[in-house]
N, C-alpha and C positions, 0 to 999 in steps of 0.2 A: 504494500500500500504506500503510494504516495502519499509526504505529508507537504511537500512544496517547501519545506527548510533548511532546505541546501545551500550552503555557500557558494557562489563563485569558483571558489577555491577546490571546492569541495567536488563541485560539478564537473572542473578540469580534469582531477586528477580520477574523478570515474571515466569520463571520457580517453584522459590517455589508455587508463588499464583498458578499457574495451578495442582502442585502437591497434596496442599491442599484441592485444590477443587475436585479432582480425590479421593481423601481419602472421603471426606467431600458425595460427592457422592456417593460413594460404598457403605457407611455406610447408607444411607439412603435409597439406592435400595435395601438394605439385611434386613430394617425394614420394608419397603414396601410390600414384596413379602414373609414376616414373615419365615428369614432363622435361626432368631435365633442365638441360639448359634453351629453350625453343619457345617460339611465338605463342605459342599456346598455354606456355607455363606464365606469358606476360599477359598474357589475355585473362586468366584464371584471376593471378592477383590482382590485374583492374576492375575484373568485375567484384570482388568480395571488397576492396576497399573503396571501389565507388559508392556500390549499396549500401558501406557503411557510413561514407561521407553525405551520401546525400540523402540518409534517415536523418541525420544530426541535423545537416541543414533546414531538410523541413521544419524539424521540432524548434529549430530558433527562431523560425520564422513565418512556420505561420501557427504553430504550437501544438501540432499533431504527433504524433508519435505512431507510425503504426509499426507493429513490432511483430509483421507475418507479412511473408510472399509469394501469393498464390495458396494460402492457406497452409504452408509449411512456417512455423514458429519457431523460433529461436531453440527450443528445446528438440523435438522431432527434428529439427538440422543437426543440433550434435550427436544425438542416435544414427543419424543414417552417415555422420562421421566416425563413431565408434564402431555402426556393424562393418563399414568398410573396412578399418581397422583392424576389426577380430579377421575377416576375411582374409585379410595380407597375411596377417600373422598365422592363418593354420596352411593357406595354400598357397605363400610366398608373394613377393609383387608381380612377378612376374604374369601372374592369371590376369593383369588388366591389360598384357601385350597380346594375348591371344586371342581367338575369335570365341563365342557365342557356343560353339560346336566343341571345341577343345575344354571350355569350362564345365559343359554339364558331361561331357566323359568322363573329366577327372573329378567331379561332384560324386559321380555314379562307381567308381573307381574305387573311393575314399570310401565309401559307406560298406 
């Protein structure tokens, strides 16, 4: 619950932590899904830190806040960042190089 008695001060230094963690994040989605060093790895963190910049900007400005995209919330995104995770971690990164065909084999494989 909002109570609106945030300092300035106060405000900043949640916004850094959140912007950190949006950096801190992108960067570990573009080692996840092994983007390397490539356009696409630049494309990744422009999108997650625009999103982030221009939630902020709205809220200063015109004092909205909406904190869901297409109905995916802030929460349900870090889920579908941790199942990705567990996925790397029991069938390696490499399952995001492969096709569609190769993942449910070695799905079918593992069981």
């Amino acid at each position: 619950m909002r109570t609106s008695s945030l300092s300035p001060l106060t405000q900043f230094f949640d916004h850094l932590c959140d912007a950190f963690a949006c950096t801190c994040l992108s960067i570990i989605g573009c080692q996840l899904l092994l983007l390397g060093n490539s356009s696409l790895s630049m494309e990744f963190h422009f999108v997650l830190n625009m999103s982030f910049f221009l939630s902020h900007w709205e809220y200063s400005h015109v004092k909205t806040f909406r904190n869901s995209i297409g109905g995916v919330w802030v929460v349900e995104a870090q889920w579908i960042f941790i199942v990705l995770l567990v996925i790397s971690g029991i069938y390696g990164a490499e399952i995001w190089r492969g096709s569609l065909s190769l993942l449910i084999a070695r799905f079918t494989l593992a069981m």
